[in-house]
N, C-alpha and C positions, 0 to 999 in steps of 0.2 A: 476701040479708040474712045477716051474718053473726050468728054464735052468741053469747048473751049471756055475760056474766062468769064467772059461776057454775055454767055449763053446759061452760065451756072448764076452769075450777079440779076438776068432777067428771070430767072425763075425763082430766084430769094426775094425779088421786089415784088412779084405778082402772089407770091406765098405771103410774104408781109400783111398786103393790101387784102389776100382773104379773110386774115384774123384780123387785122380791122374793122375790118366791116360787119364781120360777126360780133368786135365788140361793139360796134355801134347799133348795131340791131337790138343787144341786150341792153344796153343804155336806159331808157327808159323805167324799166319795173325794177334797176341795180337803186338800192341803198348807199350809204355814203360811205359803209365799209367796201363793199363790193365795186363801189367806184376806186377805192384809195387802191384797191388788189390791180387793178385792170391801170389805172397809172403806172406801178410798178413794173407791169407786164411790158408796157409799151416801150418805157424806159428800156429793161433791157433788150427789147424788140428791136430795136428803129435810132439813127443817130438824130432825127428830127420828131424826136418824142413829143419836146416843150410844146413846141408850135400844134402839137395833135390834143396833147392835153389840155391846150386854149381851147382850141377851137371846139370843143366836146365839153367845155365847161365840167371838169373830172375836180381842181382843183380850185 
């Protein structure tokens, strides 16, 4: 049986939140290139990119 809706949508947001946070961990020693890559990422990561990309000053 596979896994209901809701149960696949909580483990794409907790997936999400890890690579996040990974990029945020690299945040620091990332240049301005390597910040513009990691924006991109998010983009097509996440429907509330913009508001991630504020807050991490990427852009």
């Amino acid at each position: 049986m596979s896994m209901s809706q809701r149960k696949r949508e909580l483990r794409a947001r907790r997936k999400r939140r890890e690579k996040v946070n990974v990029m945020k961990a690299r945040l620091p020693q990332a240049d301005a290139a390597k910040k513009a890559v990691y924006a991109e990422k998010l983009r097509k990561m996440t429907p509330g990119a913009e508001i991630l990309i504020k807050s991490m000053e990427l852009e």
